[in-house]
C-alpha positions as CSV (number, residue, x, y, z in Angstrom):
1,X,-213.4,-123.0,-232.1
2,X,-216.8,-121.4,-231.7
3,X,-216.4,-120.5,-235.4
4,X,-215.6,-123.7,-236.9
5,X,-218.5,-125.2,-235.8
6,X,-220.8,-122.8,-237.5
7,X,-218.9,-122.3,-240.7
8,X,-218.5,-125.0,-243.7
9,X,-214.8,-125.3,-244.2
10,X,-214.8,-123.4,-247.3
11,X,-215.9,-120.3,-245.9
12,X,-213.9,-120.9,-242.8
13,X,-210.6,-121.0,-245.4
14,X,-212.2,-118.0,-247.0
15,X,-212.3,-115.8,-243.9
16,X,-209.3,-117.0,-242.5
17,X,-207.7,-115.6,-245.8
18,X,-209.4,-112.6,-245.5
19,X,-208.3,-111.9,-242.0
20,X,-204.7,-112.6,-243.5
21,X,-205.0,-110.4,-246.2
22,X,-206.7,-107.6,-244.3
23,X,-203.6,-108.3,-241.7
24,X,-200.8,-108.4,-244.4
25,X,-202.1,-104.8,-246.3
26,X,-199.7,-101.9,-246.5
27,X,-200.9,-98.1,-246.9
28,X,-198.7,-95.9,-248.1
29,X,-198.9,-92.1,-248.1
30,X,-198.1,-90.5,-251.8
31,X,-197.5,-86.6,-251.5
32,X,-197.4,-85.5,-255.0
33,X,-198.6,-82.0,-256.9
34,X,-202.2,-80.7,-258.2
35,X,-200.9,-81.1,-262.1
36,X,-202.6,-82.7,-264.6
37,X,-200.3,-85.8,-264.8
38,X,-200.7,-86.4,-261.1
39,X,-204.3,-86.3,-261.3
40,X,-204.6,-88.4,-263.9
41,X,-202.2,-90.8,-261.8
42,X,-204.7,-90.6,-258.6
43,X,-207.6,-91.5,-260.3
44,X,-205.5,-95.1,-261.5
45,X,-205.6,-96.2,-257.6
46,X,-208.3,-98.7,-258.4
47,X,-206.0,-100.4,-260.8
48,X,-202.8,-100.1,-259.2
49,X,-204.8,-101.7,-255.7
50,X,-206.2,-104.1,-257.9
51,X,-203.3,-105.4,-259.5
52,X,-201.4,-105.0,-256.1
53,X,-204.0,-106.0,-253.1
54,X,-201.2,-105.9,-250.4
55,X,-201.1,-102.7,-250.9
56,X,-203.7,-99.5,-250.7
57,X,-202.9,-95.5,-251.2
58,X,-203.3,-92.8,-249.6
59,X,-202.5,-89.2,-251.2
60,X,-201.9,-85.8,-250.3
61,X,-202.2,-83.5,-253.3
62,X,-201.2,-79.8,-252.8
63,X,-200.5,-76.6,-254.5
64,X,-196.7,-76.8,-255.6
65,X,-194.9,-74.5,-253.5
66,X,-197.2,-75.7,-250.6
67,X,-195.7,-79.4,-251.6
68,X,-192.3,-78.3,-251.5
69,X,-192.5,-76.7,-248.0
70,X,-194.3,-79.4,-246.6
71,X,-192.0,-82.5,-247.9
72,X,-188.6,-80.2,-247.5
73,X,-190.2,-79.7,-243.4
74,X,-190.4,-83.7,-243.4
75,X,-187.2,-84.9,-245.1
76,X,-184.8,-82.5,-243.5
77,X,-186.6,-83.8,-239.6
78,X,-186.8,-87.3,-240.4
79,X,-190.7,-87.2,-240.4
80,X,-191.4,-90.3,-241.8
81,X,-195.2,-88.4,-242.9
82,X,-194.7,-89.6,-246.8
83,X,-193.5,-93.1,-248.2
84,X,-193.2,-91.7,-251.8
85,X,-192.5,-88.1,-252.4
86,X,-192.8,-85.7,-255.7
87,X,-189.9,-84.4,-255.9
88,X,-187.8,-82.5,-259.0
89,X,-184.3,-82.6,-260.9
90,X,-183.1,-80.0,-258.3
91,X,-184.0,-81.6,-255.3
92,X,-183.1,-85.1,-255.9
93,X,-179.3,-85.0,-256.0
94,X,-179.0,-82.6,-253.1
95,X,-181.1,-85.0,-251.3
96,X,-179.9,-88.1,-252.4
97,X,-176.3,-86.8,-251.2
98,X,-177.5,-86.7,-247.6
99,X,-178.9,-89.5,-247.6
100,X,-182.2,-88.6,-247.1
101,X,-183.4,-90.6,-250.5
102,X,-183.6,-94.8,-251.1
103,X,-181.3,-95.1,-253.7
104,X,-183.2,-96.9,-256.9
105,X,-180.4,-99.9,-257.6
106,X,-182.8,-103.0,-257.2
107,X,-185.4,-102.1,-259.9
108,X,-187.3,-105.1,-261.6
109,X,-185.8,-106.6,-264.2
110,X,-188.7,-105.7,-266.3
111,X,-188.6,-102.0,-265.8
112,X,-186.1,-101.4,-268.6
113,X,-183.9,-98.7,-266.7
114,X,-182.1,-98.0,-270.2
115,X,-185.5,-97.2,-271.9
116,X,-185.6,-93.7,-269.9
117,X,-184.2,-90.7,-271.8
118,X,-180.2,-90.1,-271.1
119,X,-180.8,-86.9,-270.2
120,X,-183.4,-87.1,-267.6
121,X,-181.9,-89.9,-266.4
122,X,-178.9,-88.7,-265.0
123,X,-180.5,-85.8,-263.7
124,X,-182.4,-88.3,-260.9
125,X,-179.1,-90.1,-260.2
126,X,-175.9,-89.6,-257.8
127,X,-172.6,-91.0,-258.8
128,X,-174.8,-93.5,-261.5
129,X,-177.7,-94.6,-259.3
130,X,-181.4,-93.1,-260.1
131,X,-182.4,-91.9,-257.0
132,X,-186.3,-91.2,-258.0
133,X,-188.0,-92.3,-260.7
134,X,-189.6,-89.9,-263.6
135,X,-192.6,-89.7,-264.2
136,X,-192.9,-86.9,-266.7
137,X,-190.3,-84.5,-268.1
138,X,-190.7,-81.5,-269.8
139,X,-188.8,-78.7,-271.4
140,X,-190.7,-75.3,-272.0
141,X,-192.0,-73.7,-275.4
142,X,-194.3,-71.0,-277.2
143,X,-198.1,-72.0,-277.4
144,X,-199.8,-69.6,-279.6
145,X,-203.3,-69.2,-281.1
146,X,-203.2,-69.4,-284.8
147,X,-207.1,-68.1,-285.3
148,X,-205.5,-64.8,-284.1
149,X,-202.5,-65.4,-285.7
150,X,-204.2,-65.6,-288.9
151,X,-206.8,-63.0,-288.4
152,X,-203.8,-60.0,-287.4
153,X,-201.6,-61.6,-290.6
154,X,-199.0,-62.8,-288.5
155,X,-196.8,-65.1,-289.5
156,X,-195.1,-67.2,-286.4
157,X,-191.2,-67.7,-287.0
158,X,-189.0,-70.9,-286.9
159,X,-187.1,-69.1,-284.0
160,X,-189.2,-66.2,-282.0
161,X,-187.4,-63.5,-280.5
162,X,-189.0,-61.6,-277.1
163,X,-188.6,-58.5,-279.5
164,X,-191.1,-60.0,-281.9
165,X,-193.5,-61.5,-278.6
166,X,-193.5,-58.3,-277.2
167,X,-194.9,-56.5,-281.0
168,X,-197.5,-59.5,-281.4
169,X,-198.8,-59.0,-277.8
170,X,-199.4,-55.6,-278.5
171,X,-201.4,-56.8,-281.4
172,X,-203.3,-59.1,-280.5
173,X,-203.9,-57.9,-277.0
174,X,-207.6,-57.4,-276.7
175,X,-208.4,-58.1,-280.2
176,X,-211.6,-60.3,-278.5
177,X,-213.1,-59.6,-275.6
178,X,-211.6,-61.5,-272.5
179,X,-207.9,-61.9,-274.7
180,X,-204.4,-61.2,-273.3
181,X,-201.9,-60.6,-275.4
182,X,-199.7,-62.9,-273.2
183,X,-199.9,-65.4,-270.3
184,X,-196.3,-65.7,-267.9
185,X,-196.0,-67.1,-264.3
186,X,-196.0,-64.8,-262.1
187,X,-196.8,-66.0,-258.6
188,X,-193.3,-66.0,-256.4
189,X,-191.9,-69.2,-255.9
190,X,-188.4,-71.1,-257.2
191,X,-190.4,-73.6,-259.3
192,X,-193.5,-70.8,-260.3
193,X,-192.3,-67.5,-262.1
194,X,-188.4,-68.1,-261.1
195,X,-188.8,-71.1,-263.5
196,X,-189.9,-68.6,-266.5
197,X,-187.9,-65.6,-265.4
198,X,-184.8,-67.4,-265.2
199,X,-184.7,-68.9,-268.6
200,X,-185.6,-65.4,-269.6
201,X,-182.2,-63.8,-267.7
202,X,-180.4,-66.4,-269.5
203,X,-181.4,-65.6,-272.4
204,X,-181.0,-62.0,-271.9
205,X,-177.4,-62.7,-271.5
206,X,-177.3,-62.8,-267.5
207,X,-176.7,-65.7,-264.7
208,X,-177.1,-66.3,-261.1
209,X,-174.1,-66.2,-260.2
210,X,-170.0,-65.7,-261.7
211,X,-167.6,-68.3,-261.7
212,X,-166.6,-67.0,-258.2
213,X,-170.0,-67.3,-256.7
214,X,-170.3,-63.4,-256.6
215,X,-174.2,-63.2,-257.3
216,X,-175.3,-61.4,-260.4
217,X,-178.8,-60.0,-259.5
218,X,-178.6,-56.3,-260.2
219,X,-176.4,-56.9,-263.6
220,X,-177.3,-55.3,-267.0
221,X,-178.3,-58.1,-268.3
222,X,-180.8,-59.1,-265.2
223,X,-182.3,-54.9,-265.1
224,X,-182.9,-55.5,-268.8
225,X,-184.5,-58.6,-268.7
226,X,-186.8,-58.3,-265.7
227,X,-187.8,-54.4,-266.9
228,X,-188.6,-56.4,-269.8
229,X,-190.6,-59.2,-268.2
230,X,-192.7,-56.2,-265.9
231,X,-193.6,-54.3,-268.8
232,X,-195.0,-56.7,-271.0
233,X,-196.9,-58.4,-268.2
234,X,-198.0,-54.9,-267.2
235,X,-199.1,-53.7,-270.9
236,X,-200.7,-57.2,-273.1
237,X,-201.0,-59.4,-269.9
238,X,-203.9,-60.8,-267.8
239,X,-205.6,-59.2,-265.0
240,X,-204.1,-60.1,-261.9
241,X,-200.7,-61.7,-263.2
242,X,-198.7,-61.6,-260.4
243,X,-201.2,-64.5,-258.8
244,X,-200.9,-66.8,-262.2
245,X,-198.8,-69.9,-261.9
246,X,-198.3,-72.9,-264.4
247,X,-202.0,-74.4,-263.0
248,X,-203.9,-70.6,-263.8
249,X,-202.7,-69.8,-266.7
250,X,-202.9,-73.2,-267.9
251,X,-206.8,-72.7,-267.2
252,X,-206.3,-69.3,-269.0
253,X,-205.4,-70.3,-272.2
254,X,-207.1,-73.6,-272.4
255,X,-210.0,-71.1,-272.4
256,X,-208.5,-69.0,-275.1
257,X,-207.9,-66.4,-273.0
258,X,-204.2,-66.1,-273.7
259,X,-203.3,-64.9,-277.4
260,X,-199.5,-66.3,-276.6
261,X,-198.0,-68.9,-273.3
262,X,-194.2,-69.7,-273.0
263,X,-194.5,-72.2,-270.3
264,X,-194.1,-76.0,-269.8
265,X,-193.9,-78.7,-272.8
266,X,-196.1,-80.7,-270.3
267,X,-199.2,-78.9,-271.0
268,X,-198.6,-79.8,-275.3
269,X,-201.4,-83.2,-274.3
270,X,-203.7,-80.6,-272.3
271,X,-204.0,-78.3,-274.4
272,X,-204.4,-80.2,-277.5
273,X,-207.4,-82.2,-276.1
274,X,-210.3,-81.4,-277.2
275,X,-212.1,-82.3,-274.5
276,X,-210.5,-80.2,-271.9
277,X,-209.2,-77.0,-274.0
278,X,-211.7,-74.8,-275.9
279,X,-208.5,-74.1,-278.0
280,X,-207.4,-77.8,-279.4
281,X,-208.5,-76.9,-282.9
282,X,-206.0,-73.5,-283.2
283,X,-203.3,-74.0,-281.4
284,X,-199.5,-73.3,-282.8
285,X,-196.5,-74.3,-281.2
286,X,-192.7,-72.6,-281.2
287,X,-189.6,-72.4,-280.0
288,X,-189.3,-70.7,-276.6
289,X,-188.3,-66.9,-277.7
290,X,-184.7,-66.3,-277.5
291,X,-183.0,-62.7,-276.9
292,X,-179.1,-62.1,-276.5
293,X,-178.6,-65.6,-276.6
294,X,-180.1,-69.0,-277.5
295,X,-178.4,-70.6,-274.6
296,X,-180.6,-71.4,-271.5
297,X,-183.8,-70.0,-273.1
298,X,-185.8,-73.7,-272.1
299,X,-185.6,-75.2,-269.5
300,X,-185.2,-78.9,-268.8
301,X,-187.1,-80.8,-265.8
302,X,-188.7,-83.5,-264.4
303,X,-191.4,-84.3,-261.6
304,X,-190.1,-87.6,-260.9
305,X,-190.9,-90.1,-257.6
306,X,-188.8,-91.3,-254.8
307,X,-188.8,-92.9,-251.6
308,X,-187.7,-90.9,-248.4
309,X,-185.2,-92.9,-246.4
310,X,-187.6,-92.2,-243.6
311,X,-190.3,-94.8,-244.8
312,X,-190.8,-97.8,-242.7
313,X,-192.9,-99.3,-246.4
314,X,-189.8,-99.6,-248.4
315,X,-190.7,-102.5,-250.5
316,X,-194.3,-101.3,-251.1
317,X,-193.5,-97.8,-252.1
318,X,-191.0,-99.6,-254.6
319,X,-194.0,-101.6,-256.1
320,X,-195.7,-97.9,-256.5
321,X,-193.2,-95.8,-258.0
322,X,-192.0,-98.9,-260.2
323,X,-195.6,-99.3,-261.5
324,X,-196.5,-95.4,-261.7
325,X,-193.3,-94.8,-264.3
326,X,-193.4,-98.0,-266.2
327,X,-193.9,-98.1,-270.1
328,X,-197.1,-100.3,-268.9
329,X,-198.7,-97.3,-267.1
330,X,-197.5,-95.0,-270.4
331,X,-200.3,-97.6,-272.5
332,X,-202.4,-97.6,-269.6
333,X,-203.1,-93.9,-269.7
334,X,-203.1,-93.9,-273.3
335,X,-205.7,-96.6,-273.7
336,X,-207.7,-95.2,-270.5
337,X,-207.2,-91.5,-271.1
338,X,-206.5,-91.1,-274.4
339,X,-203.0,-90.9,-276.0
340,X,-202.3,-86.8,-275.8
341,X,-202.8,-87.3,-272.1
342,X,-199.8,-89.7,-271.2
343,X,-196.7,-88.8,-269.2
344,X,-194.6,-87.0,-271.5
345,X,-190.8,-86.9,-271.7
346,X,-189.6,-89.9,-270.0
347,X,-189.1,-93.2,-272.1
348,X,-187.6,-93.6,-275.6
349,X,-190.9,-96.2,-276.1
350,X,-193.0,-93.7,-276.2
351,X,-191.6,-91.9,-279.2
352,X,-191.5,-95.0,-280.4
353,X,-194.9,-95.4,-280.4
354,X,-197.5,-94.4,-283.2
355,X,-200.8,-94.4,-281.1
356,X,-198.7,-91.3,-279.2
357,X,-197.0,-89.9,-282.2
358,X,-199.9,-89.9,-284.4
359,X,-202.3,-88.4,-281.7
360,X,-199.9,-85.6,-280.5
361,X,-198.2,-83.6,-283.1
362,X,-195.7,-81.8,-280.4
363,X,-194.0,-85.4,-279.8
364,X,-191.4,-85.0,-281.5
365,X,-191.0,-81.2,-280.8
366,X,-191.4,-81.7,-276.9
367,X,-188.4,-84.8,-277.3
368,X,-186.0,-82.3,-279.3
369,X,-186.4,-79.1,-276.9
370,X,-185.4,-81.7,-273.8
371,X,-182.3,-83.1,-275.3
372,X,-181.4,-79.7,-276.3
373,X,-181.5,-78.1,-272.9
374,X,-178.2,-78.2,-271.1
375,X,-177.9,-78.1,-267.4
376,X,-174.4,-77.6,-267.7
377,X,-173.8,-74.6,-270.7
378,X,-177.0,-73.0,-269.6
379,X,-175.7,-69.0,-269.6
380,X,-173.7,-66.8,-272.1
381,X,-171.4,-66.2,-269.6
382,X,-169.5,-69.4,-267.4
383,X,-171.1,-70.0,-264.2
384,X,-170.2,-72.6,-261.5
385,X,-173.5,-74.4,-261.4
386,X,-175.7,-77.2,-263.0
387,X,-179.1,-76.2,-264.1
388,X,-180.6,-74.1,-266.7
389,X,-183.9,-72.7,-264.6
390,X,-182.7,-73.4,-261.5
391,X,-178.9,-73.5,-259.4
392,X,-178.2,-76.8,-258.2
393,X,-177.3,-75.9,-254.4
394,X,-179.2,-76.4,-251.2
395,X,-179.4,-73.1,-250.6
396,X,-181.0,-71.5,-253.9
397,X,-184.5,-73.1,-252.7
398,X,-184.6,-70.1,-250.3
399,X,-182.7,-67.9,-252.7
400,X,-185.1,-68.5,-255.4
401,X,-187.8,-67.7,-253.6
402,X,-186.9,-64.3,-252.2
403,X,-185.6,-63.5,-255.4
404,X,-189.4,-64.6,-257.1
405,X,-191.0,-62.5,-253.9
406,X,-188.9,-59.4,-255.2
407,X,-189.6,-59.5,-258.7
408,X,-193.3,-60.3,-257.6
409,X,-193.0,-56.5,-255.8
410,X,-191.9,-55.3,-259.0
411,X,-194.6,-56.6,-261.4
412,X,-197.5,-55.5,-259.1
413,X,-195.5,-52.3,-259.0
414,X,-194.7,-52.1,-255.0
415,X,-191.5,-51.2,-255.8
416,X,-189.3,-50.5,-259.5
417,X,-186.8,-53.3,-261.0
418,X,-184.0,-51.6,-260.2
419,X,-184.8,-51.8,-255.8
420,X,-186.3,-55.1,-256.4
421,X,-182.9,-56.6,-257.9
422,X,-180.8,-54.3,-255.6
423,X,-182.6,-55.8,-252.6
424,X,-182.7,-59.6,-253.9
425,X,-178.5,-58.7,-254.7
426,X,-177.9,-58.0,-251.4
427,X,-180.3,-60.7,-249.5
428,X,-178.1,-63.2,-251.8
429,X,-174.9,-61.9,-251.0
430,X,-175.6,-62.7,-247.4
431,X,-176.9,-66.2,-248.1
432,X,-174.2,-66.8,-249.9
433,X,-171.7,-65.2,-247.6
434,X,-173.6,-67.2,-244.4
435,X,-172.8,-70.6,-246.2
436,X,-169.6,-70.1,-247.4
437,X,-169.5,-69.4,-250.6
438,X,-168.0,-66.1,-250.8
439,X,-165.0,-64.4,-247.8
């Protein structure tokens, strides 16, 4: 009672209610990916904690296929490291099926569940319950310079082909100092180049796998697509390609480095920011390039939050992820950020809305290439999988990535297409045999 004797009652209430407070705070640990989106969304923790002072953050922010190893380690063991995860459209109903994810079916009333777009919607939910939370989504397309363009007297079509990529790049290809005719991913990984290079097989014709499960590696349609991929990486691309994921070349062309990218939708608000590209005033956009086939040639994800079972800070990480993909944090970002740099791809609203649609000319490009992609007619031929960029089984995390170290081989030249494919064939043939797939 020392305490009240030297303290007028106000402040004695006031530190008592501190104490409380301090007592009653909840940290929870957000692992989430070094993309622009997510940064943006760290460097809101002031406002979230302010608007929420039960509650602090703390992050851990990683290269993506470090992420994925590191929060596929903790799930699978029951870590309990991370209380909200970054996780993607091919993780979420795999994991949500073990039961290694909250499932999302005691949102707020006010988070308007039926303003997210149908599409990415159910690709976050199992058996009709979301399952994580999106907080952008994206399809992929053509960025293109148009000073270049112009300058060489090319006219961009409605509908590029890789044949007509493949004569620009040549073109353009050192037509200023520092300029590759093309930018692709081509650091190894499931989500890095095997994100691009499958859309590419698909487009080519080719699939993962037949309606048997028989894998399809070494096929025509895969030798003719990858040859193609190596060569014009090899000829018109950047120095040191086979180290350039979404983040590097992202750097690459907002420099205007790159005469051409086919990569993410997501980088459209990047790019066109004047503040943070050199190339906001030139840049085109186009269809992603078909070949064989229009079918599969873009790819539809989304980077999208959930809670682990694992976390002992349910309820808190609930008041996170709620907060981080709500049409209020959309208008946040936009008022705070600008408009080209809110989370794209995820609410109706924000189509909806002219602050977004005047300031970003893609909007309504981006919105049309994801409800066009089709996780489930995503190849020329049937397959027996959901996904367009991806195959929607546990085991093509591993797959993918042997198959992206492979092709990696090939494009740095340590070994021709032809071995690459045979070898990632028969690696896949055995995981697929191991699991049951195949007699």
């Amino acid at each position: 009672m020392r305490l009240a004797r030297h303290l007028p009652v106000t402040t004695l209430a006031a530190a008592i209610a501190m104490s409380g407070h301090a007592q009653a705070q909840t940290e929870i640990t957000v692992a989430t990916v070094n993309n622009n989106d997510m940064v943006i969304m760290q460097s809101l923790t002031e406002a979230f904690e302010e608007a929420h002072p039960d509650i602090t953050l703390d992050w851990v922010v990683l290269e993506e296929n470090v992420l994925r190893q590191r929060m596929t380690t903790d799930i699978a063991t029951d870590g309990g490291q991370f209380d909200v995860m970054t996780i993607g459209t091919y993780e979420v109903p795999i994991w949500a099926e073990r039961g290694w994810l909250s499932p999302l079916d005691n949102l707020p009333d006010d988070y308007n569940e039926d303003d997210l777009l149908t599409s990415v919607r159910d690709g976050l939910s199992l058996d009709g319950t979301l399952h994580a939370l999106p907080f952008y989504a994206e399809s992929s397309m053509m960025y293109y310079r148009q000073d270049l363009f112009e300058k060489a007297g090319i006219e961009m079509s409605d509908q590029p082909t890789w044949e007509e990529v493949r004569e620009w790049a040549g073109e353009l290809h050192g037509s200023e100092e520092g300029v590759a005719g093309i930018c692709l991913r081509g650091k190894p990984g499931w989500g890095e180049n095997m994100a691009f290079v499958s859309t590419l097989v698909n487009t080519y014709g080719g699939r993962w796998f037949d309606e048997e499960w028989n894998p399809e590696l070494n096929s025509e349609a895969w030798v003719n697509a990858i040859q193609f991929y190596v060569d014009l990486l090899n000829d018109y691309g950047p120095p040191g390609a086979s180290s350039n994921g979404f983040n590097e070349n992202l750097a690459l062309f907002s420099r205007g480095n790159c005469a051409m990218w086919v990569d993410a939708t997501s980088a459209a608000g990047k790019l066109y920011d004047g503040n943070e590209s050199d190339v906001a005033d030139s840049l085109g956009f186009a269809p992603a390039p078909v070949a064989e086939t229009p079918k599969g040639s873009h790819w539809l994800w989304s980077w999208a939050l959930a809670i682990p079972a694992s976390s002992e800070n349910q309820e808190a990480a609930l008041e996170f992820i709620t907060w981080a993909t709500s049409q209020e944090y959309i208008e946040l970002v936009g008022e705070t950020e600008g408009w080209t740099s809110v989370p794209p791809g995820t609410r109706e609203s924000t189509y909806a809305n002219e602050q977004y649609t005047e300031a970003a000319p893609f909007a309504d490009f981006v919105l049309k290439a994801i409800q066009d992609a089709d996780p489930t007619d995503s190849t020329l031929e049937p397959n027996p999988y959901v996904g367009v960029q991806f195959v929607g089984i546990p085991e093509f995390q591993s797959i993918g990535t042997q198959v992206g170290q492979t092709i990696a081989a090939a494009l740095t030249g340590d070994t021709t297409v032809e071995q690459a494919l045979d070898s990632a064939q028969r690696a896949t043939e055995r995981t697929m045999q191991r699991a049951g797939y195949l007699d």
